[in-house]
Every structure is written in structure tokens, then in C-alpha cells.
C-alpha positions in Angstrom: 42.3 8.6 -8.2 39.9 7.3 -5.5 36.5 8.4 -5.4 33.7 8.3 -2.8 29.7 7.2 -3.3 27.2 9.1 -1.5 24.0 7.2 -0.8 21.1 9.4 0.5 17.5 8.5 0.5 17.1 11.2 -2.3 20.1 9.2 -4.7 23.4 8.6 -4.9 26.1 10.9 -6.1 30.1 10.5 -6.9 33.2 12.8 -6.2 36.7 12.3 -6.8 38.5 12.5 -3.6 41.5 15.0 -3.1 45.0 13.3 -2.5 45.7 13.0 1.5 43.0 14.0 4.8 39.3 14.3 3.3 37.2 16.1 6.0 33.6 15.2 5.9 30.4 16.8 7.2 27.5 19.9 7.3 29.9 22.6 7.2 30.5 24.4 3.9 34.2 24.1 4.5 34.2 20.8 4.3 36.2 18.9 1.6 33.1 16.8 1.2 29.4 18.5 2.1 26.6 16.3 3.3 23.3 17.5 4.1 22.1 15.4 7.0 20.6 16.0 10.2 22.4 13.7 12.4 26.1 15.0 10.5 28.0 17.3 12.8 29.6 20.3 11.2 32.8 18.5 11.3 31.8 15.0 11.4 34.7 12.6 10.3 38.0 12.8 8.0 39.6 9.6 6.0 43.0 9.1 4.3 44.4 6.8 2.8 45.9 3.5 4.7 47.2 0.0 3.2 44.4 -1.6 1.7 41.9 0.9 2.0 41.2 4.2 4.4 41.5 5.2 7.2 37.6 6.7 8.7 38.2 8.6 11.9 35.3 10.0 13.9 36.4 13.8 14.5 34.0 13.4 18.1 30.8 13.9 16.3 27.7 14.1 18.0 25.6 11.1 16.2 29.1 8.9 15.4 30.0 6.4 12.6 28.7 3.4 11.9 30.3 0.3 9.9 28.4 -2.2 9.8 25.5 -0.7 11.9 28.2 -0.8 14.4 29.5 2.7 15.7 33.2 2.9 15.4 35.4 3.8 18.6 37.6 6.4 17.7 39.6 5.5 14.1 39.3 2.4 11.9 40.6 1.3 8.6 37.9 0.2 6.1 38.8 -1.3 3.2 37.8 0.0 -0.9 33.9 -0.6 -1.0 32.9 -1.0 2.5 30.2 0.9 3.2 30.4 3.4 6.3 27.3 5.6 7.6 26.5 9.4 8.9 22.9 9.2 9.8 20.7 8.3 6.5 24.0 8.9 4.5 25.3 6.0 3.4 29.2 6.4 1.9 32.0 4.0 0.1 35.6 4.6 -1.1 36.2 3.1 -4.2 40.1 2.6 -5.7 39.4 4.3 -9.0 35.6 4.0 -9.9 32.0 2.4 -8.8 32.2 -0.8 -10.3 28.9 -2.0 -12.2 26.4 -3.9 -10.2 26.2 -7.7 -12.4 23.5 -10.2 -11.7 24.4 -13.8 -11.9 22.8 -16.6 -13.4 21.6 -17.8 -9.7 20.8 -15.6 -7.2 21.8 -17.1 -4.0 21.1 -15.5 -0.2 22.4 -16.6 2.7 21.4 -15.4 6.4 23.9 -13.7 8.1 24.0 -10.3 10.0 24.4 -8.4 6.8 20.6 -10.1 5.2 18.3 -10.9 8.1 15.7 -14.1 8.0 13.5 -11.8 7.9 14.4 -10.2 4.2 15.6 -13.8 3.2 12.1 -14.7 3.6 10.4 -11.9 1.7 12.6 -12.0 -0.9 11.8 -15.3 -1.7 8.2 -15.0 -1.2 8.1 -12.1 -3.4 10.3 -13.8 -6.4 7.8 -16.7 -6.2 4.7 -14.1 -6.2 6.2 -13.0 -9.6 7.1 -16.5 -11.1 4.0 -18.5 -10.1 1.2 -15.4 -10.7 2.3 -13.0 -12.7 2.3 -15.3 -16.1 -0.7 -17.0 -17.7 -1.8 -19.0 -20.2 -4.6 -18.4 -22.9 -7.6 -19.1 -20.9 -6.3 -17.0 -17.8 -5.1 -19.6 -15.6 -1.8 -19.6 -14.2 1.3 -21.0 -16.1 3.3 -22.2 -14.3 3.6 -24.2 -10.4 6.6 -24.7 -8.0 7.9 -27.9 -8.3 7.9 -28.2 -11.6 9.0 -25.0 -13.2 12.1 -25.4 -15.3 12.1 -21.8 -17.1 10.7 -18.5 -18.7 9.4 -18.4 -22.4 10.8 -15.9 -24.5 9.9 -12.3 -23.7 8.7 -13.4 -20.5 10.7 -11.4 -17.9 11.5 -11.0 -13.9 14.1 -8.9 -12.9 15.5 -8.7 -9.0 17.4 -5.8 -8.4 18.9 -5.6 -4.3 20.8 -2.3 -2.9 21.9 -1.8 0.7 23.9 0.4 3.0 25.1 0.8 6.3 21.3 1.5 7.5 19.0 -0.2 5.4 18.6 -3.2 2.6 16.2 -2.8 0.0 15.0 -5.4 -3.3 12.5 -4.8 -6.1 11.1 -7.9 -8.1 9.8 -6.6 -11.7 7.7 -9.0 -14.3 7.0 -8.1 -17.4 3.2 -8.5 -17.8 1.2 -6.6 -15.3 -1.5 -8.7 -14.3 -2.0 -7.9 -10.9 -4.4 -5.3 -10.0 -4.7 -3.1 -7.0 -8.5 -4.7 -5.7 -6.8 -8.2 -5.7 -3.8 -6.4 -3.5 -6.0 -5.3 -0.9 -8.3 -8.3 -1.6 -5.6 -10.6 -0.6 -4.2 -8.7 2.0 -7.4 -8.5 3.9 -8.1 -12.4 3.6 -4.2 -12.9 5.3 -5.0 -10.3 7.8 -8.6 -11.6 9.2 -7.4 -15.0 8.9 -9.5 -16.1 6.1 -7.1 -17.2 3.5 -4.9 -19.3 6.0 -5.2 -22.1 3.3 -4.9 -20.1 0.2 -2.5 -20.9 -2.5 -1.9 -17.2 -3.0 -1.7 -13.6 -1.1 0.6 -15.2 1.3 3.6 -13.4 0.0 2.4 -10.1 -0.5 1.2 -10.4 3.5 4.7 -11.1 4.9 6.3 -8.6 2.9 4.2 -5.9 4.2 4.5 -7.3 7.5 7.8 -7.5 7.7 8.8 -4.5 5.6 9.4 -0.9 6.6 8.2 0.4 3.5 6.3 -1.3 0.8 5.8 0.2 -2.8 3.9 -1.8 -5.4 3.7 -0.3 -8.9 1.2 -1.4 -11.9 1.5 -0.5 -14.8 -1.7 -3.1 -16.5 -0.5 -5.1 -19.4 3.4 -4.1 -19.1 4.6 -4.8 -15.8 4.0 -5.3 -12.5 7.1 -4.2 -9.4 7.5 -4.3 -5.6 9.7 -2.9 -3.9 10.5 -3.9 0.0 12.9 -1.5 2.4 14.1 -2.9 5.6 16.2 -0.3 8.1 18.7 -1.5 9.9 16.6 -0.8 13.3 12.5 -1.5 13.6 11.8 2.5 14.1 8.7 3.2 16.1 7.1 5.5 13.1 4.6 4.3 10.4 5.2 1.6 7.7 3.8 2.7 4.3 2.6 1.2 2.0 1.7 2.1 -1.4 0.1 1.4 -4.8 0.9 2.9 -7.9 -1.5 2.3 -10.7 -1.8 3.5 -14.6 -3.6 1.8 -17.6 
């Protein structure tokens, strides 16, 4: 039995999808309900076609997207491609959501799926973790580009990356927790006034607050230390937060 993911910036959810036509949208008669404010009542219908579904657009008022693209009319998308009401991000799956696996080597390229621009921060924001986050008995930093091979035992950084039809988002995790909120804004301020133009560090925090559309940076001191960067697909003329989160 096929199922569908629903993606919403409030979590994700899965149903098993009814044999045949699967309406979609607001209204409670719906086979499948989403709460969004730019799904119609009646919003779009799929069935399955060779190799995957077929997503029609039942004239809605906001339209599909696939690809950030709005479809014209019908189109057949195949199992795991992610189509998009609104903020509502949703994939047909054969028979179940298959794990998300991490390779040995993470490797991004640029394409229209993974802007330069989140290319960039990623990398910056890996490095931030790898080069600052672990130290060595008197404090200074253990390890420099160039010639860092790999991670001591129960040393740790974890990159976890999600996306949609409307936005990408990454989180870079160590395991240590050395980073503290005054050096944050410390850094931040040196980038922004153009004091620290020549400063081995604080680089990488400052493009990915510049160049994300939401920026969340938990500390928790002594355990571990996360960011988290969320692009949309579109630069929205609203407010860019940014956040820290901080416990002993």
C-alpha cells in the first residue's frame, strides 16, 4: 500500500493512501485534510500512474508546485518526489518512508535543488564545528584545516539536512559545547563593523546568518553545541531570526 508524507513547519506525519483518486485539501471531506492557508477546499487529487502518480491541480487558487515550479494542469511525479501546497510539503512513497542514511562523505553539489548560497554555509558551518568546537588541555584549539585527518574517540559532529518543495534546512551538532553566547554576538559584531576582516574565526557564523532565513544556535555548555540554518525557496521580504538557546 502506498502512503503519503506530510511535511508542515509544525512536523511531519504519514497516512496510508486509499486504492484509486485521493482528493487533497482544507475541506473535511477530503480523503486527505491539510490545514494550510494557501490550500483551497478542494485543492488537488492523485492516482496512481506507471512509475509513480499522477498530481492534478483541481483549479486551486495558490496551485502546485514541483520543484518550486507550479504545475500546468496534471503531471506525473514519480514515488518520493516531493510536491508542495503552500508551506505543506507532501511525497508518495511505494510502501513506506525509507530511513534517511548518512554516508561516509558527505558530498554537495550546486544545482537548482542546493543553491551556492547553502553550499557555502554548510561548509562554513561544518568547519566552525571541526576546527572550534574541540580543544586540547590548555584550551587551545585541536585541530587546523589542512592537516586534520580525523576525530578522537567520543569526539562527535553530526550533519543532519531535510528539504522540501519550499525550503532546505541543515543542523551541524558537536559534542562538547564550548561555544558560548557572548563569543556569538562577539564575533558577529567584529564581521559586521568590519573589524574582524582578518580573523581566523567568526567568519562562518556571519555568512550563515547572512545568508539564512532563520538561524537557531543551541548551547547546551559542556555537552554540545548545534546550528541550525533554513533557507526558503524565495527571499521573503519579512524578518530573519535569529536565535540562541542556552542552559548550563
Amino acid at each position: 500500500m502506498a502512503v503519503l508524507q506530510i511535511t508542515t513547519p509544525s512536523g511531519t506525519r504519514v497516512l496510508d493512501l486509499p486504492d484509486g483518486l485521493v482528493t487533497i485539501g482544507r475541506r473535511s471531506s477530503n480523503d486527505v485534510v491539510i490545514e494550510d492557508d494557501r490550500a483551497s477546499r478542494v485543492h488537488c487529487s492523485i492516482r496512481p500512474a506507471p512509475g509513480g502518480f499522477l498530481l492534478k491541480d483541481l483549479e486551486s487558487r495558490n496551485g502546485v508546485k514541483v520543484a518550486g515550479q507550479k504545475i500546468n494542469g496534471e503531471k506525473i511525479i514519480q514515488f518520493g518526489e516531493a510536491f508542495a501546497i503552500g508551506a505543506t510539503s507532501l511525497r508518495v512513497f511505494e510502501d513506506s518512508v525509507p530511513p534517511v542514511e548518512l554516508d561516509d562523505t558527505l558530498v554537495v553539489e550546486a544545482s537548482a535543488e542546493a543553491p551556492l548560497a547553502e553550499i557555502v554555509e554548510d561548509e562554513e558551518i561544518i568547519n566552525n564545528a571541526l576546527f572550534h568546537a574541540f580543544r586540547n588541555p590548555d584550551g587551545s584549539e585541536k585541530y587546523r584545516p589542512g592537516s586534520f585527518e580525523f576525530l578522537d574517540n567520543n569526539e562527535e559532529v553530526a550533519i543532519e539536512f531535510g528539504a522540501d518543495a519550499t525550503t532546505i534546512g541543515f543542523s551541524v551538532t558537536d559534542n562538547r559545547g564550548t561555544l558560548t553566547p557572548e563569543l556569538v554576538i562577539g564575533k558577529l559584531a567584529r564581521q559586521y563593523y568590519r573589524e574582524g576582516l582578518f580573523d581566523e574565526s567568526g567568519r562562518g557564523v556571519y555568512l550563515a546568518r547572512m545568508l539564512s532565513g532563520n538561524m537557531v544556535i543551541n548551547i547546551h555548555r559542556g555537552r554540545r553545541t548545534q546550528m541550525i540554518c533554513i533557507f526558503y525557496e524565495k527571499r521573503l521580504n519579512i524578518p530573519r531570526p535569529f536565535s540562541i538557546n542556552y542552559c548550563e
